[in-house]
C-alpha positions as CSV (number, residue, x, y, z in Angstrom):
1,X,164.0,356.2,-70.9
2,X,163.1,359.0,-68.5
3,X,166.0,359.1,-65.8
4,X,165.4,361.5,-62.4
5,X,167.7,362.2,-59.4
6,X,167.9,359.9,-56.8
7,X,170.0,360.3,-54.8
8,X,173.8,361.8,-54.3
9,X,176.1,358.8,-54.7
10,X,178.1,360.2,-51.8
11,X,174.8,359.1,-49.9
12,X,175.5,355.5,-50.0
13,X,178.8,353.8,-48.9
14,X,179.9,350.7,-51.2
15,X,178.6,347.3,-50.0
16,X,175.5,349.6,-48.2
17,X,171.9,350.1,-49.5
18,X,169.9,353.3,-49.1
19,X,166.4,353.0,-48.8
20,X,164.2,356.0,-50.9
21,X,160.9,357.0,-52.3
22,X,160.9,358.2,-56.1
23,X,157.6,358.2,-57.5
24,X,155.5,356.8,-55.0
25,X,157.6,353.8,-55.5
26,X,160.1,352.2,-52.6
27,X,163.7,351.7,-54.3
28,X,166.3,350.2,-53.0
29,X,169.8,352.2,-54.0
30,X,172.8,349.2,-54.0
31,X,176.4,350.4,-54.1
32,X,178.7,347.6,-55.3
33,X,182.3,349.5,-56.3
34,X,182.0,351.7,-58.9
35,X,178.1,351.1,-59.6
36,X,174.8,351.3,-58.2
37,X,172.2,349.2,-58.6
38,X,168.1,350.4,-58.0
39,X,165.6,347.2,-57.1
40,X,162.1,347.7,-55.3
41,X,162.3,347.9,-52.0
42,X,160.3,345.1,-51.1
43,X,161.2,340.7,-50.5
44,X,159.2,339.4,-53.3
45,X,158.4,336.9,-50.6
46,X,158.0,338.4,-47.1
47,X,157.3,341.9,-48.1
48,X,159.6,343.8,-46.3
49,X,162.5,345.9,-47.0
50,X,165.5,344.7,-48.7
51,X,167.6,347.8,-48.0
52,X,167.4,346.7,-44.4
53,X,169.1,343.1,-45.3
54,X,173.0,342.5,-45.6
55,X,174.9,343.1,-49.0
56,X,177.3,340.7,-50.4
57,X,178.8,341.7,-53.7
58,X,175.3,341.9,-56.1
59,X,173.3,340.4,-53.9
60,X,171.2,341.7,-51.3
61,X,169.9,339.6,-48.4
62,X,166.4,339.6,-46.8
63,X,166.6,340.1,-43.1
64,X,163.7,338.4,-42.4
65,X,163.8,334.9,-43.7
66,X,167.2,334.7,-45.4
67,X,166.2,335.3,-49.3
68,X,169.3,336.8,-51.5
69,X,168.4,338.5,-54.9
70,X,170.6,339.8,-57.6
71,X,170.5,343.5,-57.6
72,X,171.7,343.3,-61.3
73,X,169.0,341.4,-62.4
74,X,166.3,340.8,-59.3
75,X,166.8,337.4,-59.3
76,X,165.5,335.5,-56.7
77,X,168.6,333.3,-55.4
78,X,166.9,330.6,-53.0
79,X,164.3,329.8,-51.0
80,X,161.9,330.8,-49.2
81,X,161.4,333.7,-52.0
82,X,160.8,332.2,-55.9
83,X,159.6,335.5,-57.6
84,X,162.0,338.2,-58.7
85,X,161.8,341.7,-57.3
86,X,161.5,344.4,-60.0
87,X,165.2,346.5,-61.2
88,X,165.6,349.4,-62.8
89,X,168.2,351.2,-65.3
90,X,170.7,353.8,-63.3
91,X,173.3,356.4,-64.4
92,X,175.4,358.3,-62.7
93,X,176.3,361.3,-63.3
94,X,179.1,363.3,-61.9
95,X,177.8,363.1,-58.1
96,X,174.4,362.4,-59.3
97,X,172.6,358.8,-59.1
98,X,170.0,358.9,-61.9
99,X,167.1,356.3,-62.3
100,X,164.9,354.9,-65.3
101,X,161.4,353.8,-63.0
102,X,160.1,353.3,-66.5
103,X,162.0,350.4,-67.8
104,X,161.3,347.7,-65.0
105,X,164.1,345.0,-65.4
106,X,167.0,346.8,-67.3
107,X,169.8,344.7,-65.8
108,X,168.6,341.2,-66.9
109,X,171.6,339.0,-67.9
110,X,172.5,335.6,-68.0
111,X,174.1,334.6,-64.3
């Protein structure tokens, strides 16, 4: 695993997503409590932003058409989107948000 800085964790109020760039790749930063969560920044169905949708606990809503995803896992949650959007693993670190782009999917679990 090959974590790098993301973002300050004072950047991004619980229950709030921050949009960034790390690697040429658009992440999604999700603050639920204590943790934060990193999906791609992109509705695996519409193809726009998720850091621009609502947050409700672990899931974040498309503003478009109404898809929720888990941010733990990517999870598509209904319709219209069916495919997950990529995770990835995060650590924090003092003030520090850390991320893993290099192990896609880290947060899988059984829901």
């Amino acid at each position: 695993m090959t974590f790098q800085k993301a973002a300050d964790l004072s950047q991004i109020a619980d229950g709030t997503a921050l949009a960034i760039e790390l690697d040429g790749k658009d992440v999604a930063l999700v603050r639920v409590g204590g943790d934060v969560f990193a999906v791609e920044d992109m509705c695996s169905h519409a193809m726009v932003p998720l850091s621009e949708g609502d947050i409700e606990g672990c899931e974040i809503e498309c503003w478009l058409h109404g898809s929720r995803f888990d941010v733990r896992t990517g999870a598509a949650l209904n319709l219209p989107a069916t495919e997950p959007v990529p995770t990835y693993a995060t650590q924090i670190d003092g003030d520090v948000v850390l991320v893993d782009l290099d192990t896609p999917n880290a947060f899988e679990t059984d829901k």
